[in-house]
Structure formats: C-alpha cells, structure tokens
C-alpha positions as a LaTeX table, in Angstrom:
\begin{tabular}{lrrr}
\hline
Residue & $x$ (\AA) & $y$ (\AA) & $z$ (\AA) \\
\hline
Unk1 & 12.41 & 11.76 & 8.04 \\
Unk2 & 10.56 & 13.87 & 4.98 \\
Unk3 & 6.75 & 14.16 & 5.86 \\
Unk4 & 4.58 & 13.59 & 2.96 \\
Unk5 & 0.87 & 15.30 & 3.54 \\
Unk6 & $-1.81$ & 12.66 & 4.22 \\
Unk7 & $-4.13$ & 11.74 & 1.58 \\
Unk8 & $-7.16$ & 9.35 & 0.98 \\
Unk9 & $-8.97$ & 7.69 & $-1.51$ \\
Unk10 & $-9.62$ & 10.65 & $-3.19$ \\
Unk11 & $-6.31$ & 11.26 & $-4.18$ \\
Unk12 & $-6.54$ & 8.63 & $-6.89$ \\
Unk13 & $-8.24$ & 11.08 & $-8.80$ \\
Unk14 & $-6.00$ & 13.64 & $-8.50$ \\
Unk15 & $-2.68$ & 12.60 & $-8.20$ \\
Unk16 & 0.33 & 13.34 & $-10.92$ \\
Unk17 & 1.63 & 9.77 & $-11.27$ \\
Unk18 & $-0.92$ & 6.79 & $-11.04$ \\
Unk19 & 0.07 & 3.29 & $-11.64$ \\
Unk20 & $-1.21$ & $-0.52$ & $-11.30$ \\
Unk21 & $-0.30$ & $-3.80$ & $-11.39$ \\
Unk22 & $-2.04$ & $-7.13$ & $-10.27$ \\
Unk23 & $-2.00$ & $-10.76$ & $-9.53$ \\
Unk24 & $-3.79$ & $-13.45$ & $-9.70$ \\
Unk25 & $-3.84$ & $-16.08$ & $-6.67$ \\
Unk26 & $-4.53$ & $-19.58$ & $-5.84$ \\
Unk27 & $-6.50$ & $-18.70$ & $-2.48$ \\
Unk28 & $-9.41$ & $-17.34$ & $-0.85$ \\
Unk29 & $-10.35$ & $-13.46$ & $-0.67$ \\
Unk30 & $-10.25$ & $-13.89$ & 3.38 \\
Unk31 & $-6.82$ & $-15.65$ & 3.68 \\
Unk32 & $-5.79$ & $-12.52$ & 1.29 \\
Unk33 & $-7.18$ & $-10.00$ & 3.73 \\
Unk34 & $-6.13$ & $-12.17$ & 6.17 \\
Unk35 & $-2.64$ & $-11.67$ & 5.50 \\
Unk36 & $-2.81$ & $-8.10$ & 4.29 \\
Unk37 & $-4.37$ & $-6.41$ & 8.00 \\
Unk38 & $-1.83$ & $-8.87$ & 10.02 \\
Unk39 & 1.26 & $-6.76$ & 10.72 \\
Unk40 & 3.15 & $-9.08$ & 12.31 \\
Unk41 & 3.01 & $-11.51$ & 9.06 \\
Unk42 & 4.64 & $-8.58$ & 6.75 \\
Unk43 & 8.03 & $-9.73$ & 7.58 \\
Unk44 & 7.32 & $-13.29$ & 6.28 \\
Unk45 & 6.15 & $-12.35$ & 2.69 \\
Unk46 & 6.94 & $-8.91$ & 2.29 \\
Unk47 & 10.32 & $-7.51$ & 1.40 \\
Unk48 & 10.83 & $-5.70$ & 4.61 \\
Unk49 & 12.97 & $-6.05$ & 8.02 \\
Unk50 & 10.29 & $-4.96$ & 10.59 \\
Unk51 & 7.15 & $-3.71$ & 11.15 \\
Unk52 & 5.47 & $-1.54$ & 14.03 \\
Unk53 & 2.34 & $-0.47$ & 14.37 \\
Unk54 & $-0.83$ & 1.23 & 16.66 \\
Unk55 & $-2.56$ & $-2.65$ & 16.69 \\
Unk56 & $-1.70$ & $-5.84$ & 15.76 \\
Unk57 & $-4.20$ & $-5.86$ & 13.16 \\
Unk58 & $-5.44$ & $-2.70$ & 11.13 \\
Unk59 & $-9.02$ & $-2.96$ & 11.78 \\
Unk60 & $-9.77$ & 1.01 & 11.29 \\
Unk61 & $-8.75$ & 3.25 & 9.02 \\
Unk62 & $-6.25$ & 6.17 & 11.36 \\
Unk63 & $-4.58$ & 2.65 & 12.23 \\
Unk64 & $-0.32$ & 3.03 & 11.93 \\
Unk65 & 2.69 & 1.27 & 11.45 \\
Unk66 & 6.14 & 1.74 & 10.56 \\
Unk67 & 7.94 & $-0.58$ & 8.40 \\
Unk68 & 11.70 & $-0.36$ & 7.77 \\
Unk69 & 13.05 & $-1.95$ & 4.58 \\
Unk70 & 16.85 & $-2.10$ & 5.12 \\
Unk71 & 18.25 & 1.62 & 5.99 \\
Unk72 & 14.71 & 3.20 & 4.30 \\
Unk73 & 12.09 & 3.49 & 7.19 \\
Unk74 & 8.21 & 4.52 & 6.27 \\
Unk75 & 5.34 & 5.57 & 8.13 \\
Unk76 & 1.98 & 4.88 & 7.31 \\
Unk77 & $-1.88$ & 5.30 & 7.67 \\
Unk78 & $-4.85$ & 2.76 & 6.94 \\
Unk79 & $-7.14$ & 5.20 & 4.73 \\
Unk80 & $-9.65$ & 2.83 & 3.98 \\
Unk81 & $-9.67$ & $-1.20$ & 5.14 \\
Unk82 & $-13.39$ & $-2.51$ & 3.22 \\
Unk83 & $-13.16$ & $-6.28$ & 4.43 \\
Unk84 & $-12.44$ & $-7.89$ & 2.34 \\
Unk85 & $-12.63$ & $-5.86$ & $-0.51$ \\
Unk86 & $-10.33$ & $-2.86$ & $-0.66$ \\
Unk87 & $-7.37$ & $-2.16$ & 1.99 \\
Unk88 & $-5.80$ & 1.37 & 1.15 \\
Unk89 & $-3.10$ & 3.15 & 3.19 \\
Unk90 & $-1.03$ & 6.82 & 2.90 \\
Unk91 & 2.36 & 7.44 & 3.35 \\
Unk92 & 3.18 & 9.71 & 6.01 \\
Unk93 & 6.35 & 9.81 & 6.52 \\
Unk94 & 9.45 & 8.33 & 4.93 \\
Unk95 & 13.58 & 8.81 & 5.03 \\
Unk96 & 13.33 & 8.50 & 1.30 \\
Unk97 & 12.14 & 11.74 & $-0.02$ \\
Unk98 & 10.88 & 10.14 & $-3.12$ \\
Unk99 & 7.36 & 11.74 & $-2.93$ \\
Unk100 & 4.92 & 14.87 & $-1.55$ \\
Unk101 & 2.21 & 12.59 & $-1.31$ \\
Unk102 & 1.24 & 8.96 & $-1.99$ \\
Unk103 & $-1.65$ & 6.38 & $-1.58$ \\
Unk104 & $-1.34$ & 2.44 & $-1.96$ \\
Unk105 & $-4.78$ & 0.23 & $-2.51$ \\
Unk106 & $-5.58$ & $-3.17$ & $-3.12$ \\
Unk107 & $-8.39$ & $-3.79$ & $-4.44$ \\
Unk108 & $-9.32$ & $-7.60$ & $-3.99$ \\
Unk109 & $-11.53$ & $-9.77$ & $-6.40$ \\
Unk110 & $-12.34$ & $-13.44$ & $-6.22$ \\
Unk111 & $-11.62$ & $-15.08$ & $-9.12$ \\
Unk112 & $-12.50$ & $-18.65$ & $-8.34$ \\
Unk113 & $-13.24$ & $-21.56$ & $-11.00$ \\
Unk114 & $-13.53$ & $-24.49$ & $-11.90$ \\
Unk115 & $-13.89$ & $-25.76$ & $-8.50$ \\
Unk116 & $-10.61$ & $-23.75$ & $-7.19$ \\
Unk117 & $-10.38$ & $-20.66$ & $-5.18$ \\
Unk118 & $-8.10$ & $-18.01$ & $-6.57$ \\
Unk119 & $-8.53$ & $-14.17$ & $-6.09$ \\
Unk120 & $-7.14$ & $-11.41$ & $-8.05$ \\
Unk121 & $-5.71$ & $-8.60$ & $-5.94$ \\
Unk122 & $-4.80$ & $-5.08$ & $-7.94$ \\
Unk123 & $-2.28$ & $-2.61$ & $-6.82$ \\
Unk124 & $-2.70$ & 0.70 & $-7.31$ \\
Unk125 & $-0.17$ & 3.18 & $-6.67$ \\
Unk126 & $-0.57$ & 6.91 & $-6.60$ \\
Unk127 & 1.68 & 9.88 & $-5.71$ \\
Unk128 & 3.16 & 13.46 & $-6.46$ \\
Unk129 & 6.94 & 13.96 & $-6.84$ \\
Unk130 & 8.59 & 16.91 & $-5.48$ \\
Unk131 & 9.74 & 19.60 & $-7.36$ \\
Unk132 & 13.22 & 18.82 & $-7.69$ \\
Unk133 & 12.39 & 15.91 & $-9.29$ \\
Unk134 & 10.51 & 16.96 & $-11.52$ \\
Unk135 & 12.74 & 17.65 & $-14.17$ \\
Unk136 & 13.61 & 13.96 & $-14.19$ \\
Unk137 & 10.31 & 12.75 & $-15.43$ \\
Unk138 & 11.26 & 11.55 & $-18.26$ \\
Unk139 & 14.20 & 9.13 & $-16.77$ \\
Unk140 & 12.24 & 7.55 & $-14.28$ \\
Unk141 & 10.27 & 4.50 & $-15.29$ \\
Unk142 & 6.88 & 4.27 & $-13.89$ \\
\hline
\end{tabular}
C-alpha cells in the first residue's frame, strides 16, 4: 500500500486540487453525525465492502479505520470530529496511488423549515497528485 503523508485541516489551504460538493437532507444534524462517526453503519449507505477501525465510533480525532471498496483498500485518520458540526479525516494509506496527500470534511448545517428538519452537509475534498501524474492534469476531471 502507497503511504500518503498525514495532513489536517490546514491543508485546505494549501493543497493543489480542492473540490466540493453538497446535499441537502430531510433529517436532523444529530442523526447526520450520527451516522457519519458509526463505523459499523458505513457498509449500509456507503459504497464500500468493509470497514475496520481503532473504536466503534470515532469520538477523537487520531481515531482509524480501514475501509476496503472492492480490490482498493484505504487507511484513514479522524483529523477533526466538531459534534455535530464538522467531521474531517486524512488519508493515510491507500493501494491506489492516486494521491501524496488528501483531506475529506463535512461540514454539517441545519437547514430546517417550514416545520421540517433537513440539514445540508458539504463535502470538501482536498489533495496533491504525485508527480507522475501531473502531466495529466488536464485529462482528469475534477
């Protein structure tokens, strides 16, 4: 597996390639975080065959877990879990050598109205290709 260095929320600022995306929900902020810190739920909503990790439930950031998603398995490390407003993690390791360094957060928002509970939840996604892929740049669409 390809080590990528460790980085934190810092790295946001920093990093080559920075992306986001979000979501709108119809549910609560805490059955979002809920979800999000349970490992063991991953499997049920998240595109991925099995997850292992330090604790059931990330409670501190230095938490781990591996998830494997078919063939590709990742490592990762809670970098920042701000019940139940911001849950970031780092890559640490992958068998995908697809970058140096990378940070995921969600940053989580209600949104409710009109009587109905909804929350927004943002993904941001942050990393550094290596140099040999560099030269691609232009053919990969971010």
């Amino acid at each position: 597996m390809r080590t990528l260095e460790p980085v934190g929320l810092e790295f946001l600022d920093r990093a080559e390639h920075v992306f986001t995306t979000d979501v709108d929900l119809p549910v609560s902020v805490d059955e979002v975080w809920e979800i999000l810190v349970d490992n063991s739920s991953w499997t049920s909503w998240f595109a991925c065959n099995s997850v292992t990790s330090s604790v059931p439930v990330w409670a501190d950031p230095g938490d781990t877990r591996t998830i494997r998603v078919g063939p590709i398995k990742i490592e990762e490390v809670a970098v920042n879990l701000d019940e139940p407003r911001q849950w970031a993690m780092s890559l640490t390791k992958s068998t995908i050598p697809i970058a140096t360094r990378m940070l995921e957060v969600l940053d989580i928002r209600d949104t409710s109205r009109n009587g109905e509970e909804r929350t927004e939840v943002k993904w941001t996604g942050a990393l550094d290709i290596p140099a040999y892929l560099r030269p691609a740049r232009g053919l990969i669409q971010w």
